[in-house]
C-alpha positions in Angstrom: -21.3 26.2 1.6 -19.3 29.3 1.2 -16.1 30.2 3.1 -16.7 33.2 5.7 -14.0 35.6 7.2 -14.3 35.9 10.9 -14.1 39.8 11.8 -15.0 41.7 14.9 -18.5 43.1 13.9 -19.4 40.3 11.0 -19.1 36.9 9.7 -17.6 37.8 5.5 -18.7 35.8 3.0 -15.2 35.0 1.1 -15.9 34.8 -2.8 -14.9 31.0 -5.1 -12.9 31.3 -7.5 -12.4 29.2 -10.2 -9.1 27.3 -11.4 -9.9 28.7 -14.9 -10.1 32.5 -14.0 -6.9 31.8 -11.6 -5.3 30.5 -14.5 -4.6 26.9 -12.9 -4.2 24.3 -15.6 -5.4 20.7 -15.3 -2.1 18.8 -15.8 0.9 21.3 -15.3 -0.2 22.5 -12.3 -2.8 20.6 -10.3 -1.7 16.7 -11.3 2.0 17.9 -10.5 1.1 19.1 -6.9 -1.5 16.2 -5.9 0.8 13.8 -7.5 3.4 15.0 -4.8 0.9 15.5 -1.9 -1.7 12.6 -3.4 -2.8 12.3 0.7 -4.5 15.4 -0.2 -7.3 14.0 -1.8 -6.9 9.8 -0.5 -5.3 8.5 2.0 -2.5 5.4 2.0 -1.9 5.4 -1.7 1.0 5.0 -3.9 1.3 6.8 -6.7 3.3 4.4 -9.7 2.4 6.2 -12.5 1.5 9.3 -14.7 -0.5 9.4 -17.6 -0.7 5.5 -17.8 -1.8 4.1 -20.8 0.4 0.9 -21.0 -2.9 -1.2 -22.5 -3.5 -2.5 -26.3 -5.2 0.1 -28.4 -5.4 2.8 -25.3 -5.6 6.2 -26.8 -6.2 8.3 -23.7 -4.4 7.8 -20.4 -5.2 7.5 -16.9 -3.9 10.9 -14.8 -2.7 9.1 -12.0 -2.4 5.1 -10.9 -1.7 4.6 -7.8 -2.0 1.3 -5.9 -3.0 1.0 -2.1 -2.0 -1.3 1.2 -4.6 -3.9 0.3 -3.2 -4.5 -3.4 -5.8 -2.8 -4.9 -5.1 -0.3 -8.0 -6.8 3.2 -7.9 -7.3 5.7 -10.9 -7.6 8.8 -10.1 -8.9 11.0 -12.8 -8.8 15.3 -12.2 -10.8 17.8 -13.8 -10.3 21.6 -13.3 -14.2 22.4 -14.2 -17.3 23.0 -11.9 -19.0 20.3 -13.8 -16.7 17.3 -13.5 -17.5 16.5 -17.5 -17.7 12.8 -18.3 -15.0 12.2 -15.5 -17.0 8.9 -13.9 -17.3 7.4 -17.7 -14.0 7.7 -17.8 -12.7 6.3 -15.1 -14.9 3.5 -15.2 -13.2 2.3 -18.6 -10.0 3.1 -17.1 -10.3 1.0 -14.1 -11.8 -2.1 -16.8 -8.2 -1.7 -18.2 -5.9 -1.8 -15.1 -8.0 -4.4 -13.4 -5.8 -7.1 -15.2 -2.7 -5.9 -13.9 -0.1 -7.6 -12.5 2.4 -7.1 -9.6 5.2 -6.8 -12.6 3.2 -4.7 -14.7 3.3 -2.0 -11.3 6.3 -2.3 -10.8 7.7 -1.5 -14.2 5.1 0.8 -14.3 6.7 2.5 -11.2 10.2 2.3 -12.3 8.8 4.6 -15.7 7.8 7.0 -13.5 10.4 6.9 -10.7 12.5 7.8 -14.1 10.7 10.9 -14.4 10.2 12.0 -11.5 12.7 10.6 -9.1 15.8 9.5 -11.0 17.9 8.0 -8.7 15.4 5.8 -6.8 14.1 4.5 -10.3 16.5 1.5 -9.6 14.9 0.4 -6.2 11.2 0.5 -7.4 10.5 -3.1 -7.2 11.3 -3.2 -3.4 9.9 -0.5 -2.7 6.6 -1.1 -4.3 7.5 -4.9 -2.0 7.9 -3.0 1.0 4.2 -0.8 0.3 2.5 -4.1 0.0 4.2 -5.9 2.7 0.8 -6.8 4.1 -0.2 -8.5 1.3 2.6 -10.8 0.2 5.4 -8.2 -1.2 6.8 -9.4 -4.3 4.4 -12.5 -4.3 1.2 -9.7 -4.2 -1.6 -10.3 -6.4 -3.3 -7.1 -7.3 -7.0 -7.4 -7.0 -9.6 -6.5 -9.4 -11.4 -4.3 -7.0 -10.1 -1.4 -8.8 -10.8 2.4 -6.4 -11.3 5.0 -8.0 -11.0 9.0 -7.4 -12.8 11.6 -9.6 -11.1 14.7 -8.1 -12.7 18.1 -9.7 -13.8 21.3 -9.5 -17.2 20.8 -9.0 -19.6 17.9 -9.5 -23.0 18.1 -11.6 -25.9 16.0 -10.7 -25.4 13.6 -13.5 -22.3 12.3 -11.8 -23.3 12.0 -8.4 -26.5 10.2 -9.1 -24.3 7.7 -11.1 -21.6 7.3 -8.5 -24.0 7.0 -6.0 -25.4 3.9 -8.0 -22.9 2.3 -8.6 -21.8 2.2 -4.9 -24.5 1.3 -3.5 -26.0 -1.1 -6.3 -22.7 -3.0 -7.2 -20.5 -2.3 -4.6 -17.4 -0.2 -6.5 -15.2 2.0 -4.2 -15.8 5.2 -6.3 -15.3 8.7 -4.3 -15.7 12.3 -5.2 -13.3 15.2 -4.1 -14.2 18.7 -4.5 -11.4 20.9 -5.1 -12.5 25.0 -4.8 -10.3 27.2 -5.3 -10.3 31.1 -2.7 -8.5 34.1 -3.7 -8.0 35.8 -0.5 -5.7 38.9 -0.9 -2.7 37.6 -2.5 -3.0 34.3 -1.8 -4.8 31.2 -3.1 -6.9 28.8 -1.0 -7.8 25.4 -1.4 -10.8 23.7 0.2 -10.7 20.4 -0.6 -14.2 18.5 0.4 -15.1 14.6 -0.2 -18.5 14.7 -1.2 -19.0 11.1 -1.9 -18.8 9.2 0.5 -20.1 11.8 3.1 -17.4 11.6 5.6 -19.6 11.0 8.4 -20.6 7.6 6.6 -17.5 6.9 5.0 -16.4 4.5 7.7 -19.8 2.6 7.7 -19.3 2.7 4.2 -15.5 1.4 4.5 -16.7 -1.2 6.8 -19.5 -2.9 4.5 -17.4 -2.7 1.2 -14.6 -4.4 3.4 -17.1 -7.4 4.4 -18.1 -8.0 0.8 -14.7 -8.0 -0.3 -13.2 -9.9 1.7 -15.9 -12.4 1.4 -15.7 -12.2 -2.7 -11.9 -12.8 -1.8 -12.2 -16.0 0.3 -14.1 -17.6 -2.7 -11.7 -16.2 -5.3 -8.6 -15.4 -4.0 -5.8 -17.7 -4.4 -3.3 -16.3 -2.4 -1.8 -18.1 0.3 -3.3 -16.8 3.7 -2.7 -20.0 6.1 -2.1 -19.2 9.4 0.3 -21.4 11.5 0.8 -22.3 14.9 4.0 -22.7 16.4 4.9 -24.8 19.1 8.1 -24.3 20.7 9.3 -25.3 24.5 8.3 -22.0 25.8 4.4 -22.6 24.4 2.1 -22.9 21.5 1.2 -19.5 19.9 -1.8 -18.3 18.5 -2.5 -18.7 14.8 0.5 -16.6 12.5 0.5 -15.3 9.2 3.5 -17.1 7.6 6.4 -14.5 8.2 5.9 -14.5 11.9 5.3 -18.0 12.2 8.9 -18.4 10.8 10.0 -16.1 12.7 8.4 -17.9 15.6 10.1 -21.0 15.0 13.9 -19.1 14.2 13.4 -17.5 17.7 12.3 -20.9 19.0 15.1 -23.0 18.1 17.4 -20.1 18.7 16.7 -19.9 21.9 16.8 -23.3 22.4 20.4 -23.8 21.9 20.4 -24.5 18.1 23.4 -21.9 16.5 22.3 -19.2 14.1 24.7 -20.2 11.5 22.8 -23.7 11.5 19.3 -21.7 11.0 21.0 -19.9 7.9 21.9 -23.3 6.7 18.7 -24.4 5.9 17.4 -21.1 4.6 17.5 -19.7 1.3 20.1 -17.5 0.1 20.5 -14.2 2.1 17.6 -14.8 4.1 19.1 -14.7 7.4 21.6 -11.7 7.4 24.4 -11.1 10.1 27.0 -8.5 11.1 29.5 -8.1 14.0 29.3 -7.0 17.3 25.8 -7.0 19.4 24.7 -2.8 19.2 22.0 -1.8 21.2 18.3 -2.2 19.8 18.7 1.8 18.6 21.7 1.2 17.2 20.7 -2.2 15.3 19.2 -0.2 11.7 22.5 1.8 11.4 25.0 -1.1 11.8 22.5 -3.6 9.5 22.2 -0.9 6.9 26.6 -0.5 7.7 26.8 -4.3 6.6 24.3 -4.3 4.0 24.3 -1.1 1.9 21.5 -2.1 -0.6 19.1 -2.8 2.4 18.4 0.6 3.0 15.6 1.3 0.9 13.8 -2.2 2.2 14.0 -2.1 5.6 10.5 -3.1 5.8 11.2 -6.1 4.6 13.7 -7.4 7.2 12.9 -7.8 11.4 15.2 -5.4 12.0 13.1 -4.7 15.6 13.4 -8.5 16.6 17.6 -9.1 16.1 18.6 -12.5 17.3 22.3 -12.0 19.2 25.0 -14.4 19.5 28.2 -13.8 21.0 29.4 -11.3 19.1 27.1 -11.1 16.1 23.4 -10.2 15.4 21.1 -12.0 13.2 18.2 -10.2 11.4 15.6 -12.5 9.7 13.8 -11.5 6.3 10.4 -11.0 6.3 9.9 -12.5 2.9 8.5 -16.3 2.0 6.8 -16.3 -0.7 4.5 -19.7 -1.7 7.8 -21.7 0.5 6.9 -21.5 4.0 5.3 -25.3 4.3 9.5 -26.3 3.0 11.3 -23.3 5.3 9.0 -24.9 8.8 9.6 -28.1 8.0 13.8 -27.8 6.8 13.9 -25.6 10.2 12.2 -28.7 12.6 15.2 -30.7 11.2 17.3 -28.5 13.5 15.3 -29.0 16.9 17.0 -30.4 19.8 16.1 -34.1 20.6 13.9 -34.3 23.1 12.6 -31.1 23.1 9.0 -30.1 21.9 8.7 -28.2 18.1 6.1 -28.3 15.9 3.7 -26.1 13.6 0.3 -26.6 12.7 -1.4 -25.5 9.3 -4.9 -23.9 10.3 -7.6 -24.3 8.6 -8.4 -20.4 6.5 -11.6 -18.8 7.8 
């Protein structure tokens, strides 16, 4: 549908352009600025790499990898013609190729292109690819082979459309379609960026059933660790945890029930359980933890910093990070509970 200028006596139909008569190259110009902005054309993504080809006997490479919330890779391929060429072909034998990837391969992945692009955070680009997939374990993620993809392009011929639409539906990928189109109006150039596939008016139904097939693909596959707990401590029995706030549960727990927080730290592993003087206000809690601990500023998500346990005159913050230990790090921490006094935790049964 054609843009249209809004003027007192008519609606104006506004011209496309194209990104070849505007003189807008493929990789120099449109892969740097979506790179940059890459929630232009897909939401909650991370970009790791550019022009990835880190696979035996690759001779072309993927435009941009990125890796989303869930721990799934996406490829995301660009074309500057009307057409979209081969672009889903592509793509396809591209996502084949990163679907083995690990969490290490990412993250030295990342650190490559935090090099390029970003010198000086190159160093912290294992935590912070942690902290981006917090949800899903951090550093004890395992990418999944559900490998998105995004054909971003100028235009889309029938050809690819039909196939994408095909392969969604008949085999469940999460393959989607942006159209980028390109307005000169006056001196300045417009973007319209449309998804086309999925319609956004069905993409959440869309989201939704892909979601329900995954996850069920996942429960039969998936060894990750996804126990839930429940804690029991004096004040009650909580509903079932995933495993960092089930320690942090029980920390809370024994911590309130007397037990000192240099005990807790005992029996947890190495810098765990951080502290620094004084008892600042919950604002001021970030600056003075990040005062202490210098190097913790580009993985505060990995830390409760919004749940600091106070003692006299120190404050305790508790890492967020378990790994495959938590089963050791509940039981070492029941050790500590006060005679007499109810603790316990509960392994639930996965759904």
């Amino acid at each position: 549908m054609p843009l249209f200028e809004l003027t007192a006596g008519a609606l104006e139909a506004v011209p496309s352009s194209t990104f070849a008569a505007e003189q807008i190259l493929e990789r120099a110009d449109l892969q740097r600025l979506l790179r940059a902005q890459i929630d232009t054309v897909i939401e909650d993504v991370l970009v790791v790499s550019e022009e990835f080809g880190e696979f035996a006997g690759a001779r072309r490479r993927i435009d941009l990898l990125g890796v989303d919330r869930e721990g799934k890779p996406v490829v995301i391929e660009l074309k500057r013609t009307t057409d979209g060429g081969h672009l889903e072909l592509q793509a396809l034998r591209y996502a084949a190729m990163v679907s083995t990837l690990t969490y290490d391969d990412m993250a030295e992945a990342y650190e490559r292109y935090l090099l390029q692009v970003e010198p000086d955070a190159a160093g912290s680009a294992r935590t912070r690819l942690a902290e981006w997939l917090e949800d899903v374990g951090g550093e004890d993620a395992v990418l999944t082979r559900d490998v998105r993809i995004v054909l971003v392009s100028g235009g889309f011929d029938r050809e690819i459309t039909t196939t994408v639409l095909w392969l969604n539906e008949m085999y469940g990928l999460d393959i989607q379609c942006v159209r980028l189109t390109p307005y000169n109006v006056g001196e300045r150039l417009l973007l319209d960026v449309q998804q086309v596939i999925p319609l956004p008016e069905a993409a959440d139904l869309t989201v939704q059933l892909r979601r329900r097939e995954s996850q069920a693909r996942a429960a039969r596959s998936d060894g990750r660790d996804w126990t839930p707990y429940v804690i029991t401590t004096p004040a009650g029995t909580t509903a079932p945890l995933r495993k960092r706030q089930a320690v942090l549960a029980l920390v809370e727990g024994l911590h309130a029930a007397g037990v000192p927080a240099e005990r807790i730290a005992a029996v947890l592993p190495n810098s765990r359980f951080l502290s620094f003087a004084n008892s600042p206000t919950d604002e001021a809690v970030t600056d003075q933890f990040v005062a202490a601990y210098p190097k913790a500023k580009t993985y505060l998500g990995r830390w409760f910093i919004d749940s600091p346990l106070r003692e006299r005159d120190r404050t305790w913050i508790l890492s967020k990070m378990w790994g495959r230990t938590t089963e050791v790090i509940l039981s070492n921490l029941l050790e500590l509970a006060p005679e007499g006094q109810r603790f316990g935790y509960e392994a639930k049964p996965q759904a």
